[in-house]
C-alpha positions in Angstrom: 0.0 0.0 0.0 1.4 2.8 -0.7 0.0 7.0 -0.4 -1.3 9.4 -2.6 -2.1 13.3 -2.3 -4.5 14.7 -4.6 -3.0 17.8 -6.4 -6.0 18.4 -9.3 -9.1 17.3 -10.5 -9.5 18.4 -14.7 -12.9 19.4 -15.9 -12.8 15.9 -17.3 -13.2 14.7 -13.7 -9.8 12.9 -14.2 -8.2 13.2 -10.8 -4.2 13.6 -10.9 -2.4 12.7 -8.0 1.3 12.9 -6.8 3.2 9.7 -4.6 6.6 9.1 -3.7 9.1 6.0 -4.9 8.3 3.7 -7.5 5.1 3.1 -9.0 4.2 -0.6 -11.0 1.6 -2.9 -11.2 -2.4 -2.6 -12.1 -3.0 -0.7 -9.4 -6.4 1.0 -7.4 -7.2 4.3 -5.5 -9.2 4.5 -2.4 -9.7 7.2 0.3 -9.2 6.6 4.0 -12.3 4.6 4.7 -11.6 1.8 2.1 -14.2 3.3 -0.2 -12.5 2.9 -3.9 -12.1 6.4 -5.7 -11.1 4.4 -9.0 -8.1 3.2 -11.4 -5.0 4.2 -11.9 -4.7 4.9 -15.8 -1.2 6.7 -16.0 2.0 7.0 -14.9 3.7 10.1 -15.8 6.7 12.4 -14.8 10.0 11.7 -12.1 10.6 8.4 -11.0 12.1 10.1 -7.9 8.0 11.7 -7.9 5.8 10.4 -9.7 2.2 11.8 -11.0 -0.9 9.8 -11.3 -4.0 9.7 -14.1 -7.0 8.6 -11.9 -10.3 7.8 -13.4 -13.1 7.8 -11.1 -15.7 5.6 -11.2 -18.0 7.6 -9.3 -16.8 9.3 -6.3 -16.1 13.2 -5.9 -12.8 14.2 -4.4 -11.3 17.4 -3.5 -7.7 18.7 -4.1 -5.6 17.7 -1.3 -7.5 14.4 0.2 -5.1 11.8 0.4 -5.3 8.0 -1.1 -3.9 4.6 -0.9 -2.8 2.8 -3.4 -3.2 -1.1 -4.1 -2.7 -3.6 -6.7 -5.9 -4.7 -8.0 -6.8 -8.0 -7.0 -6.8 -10.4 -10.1 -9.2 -12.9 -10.8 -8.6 -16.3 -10.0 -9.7 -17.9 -12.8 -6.6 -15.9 -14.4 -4.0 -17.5 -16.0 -1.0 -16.3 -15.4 
């Protein structure tokens, strides 16, 4: 699990956010309650910093709420 700060929402209601370290793996957004925000689309700027494309599914957030990060859980029907 790792954190995330909101720094903008666009008028698309894409949701760019900002973490620390490296960031790989299908991954997940959800606020402090466990409620999930939505999927993490991109991957853009420093390593050292990364940014974060967001698309929510249908939750509202507001610049500055922080969010936790986790790999999405597969399926197990899956094949690796």
């Amino acid at each position: 699990m790792k954190k995330a700060r909101v720094v903008h929402v666009t008028p698309s209601n894409l949701i760019v956010a900002t973490t620390s370290g490296d960031v790989r793996g299908d991954l997940v957004a959800a606020d402090s309650k466990g409620n999930l925000i939505g999927d993490v689309v991109d991957v853009f700027g420093p390593v050292s910093a990364p940014y974060l494309l967001i698309k929510p599914q249908k939750a509202i957030v507001e610049e500055g709420t922080q969010l936790f990060l986790y790999r999405r859980a597969r399926d197990k029907r899956e094949r690796k």
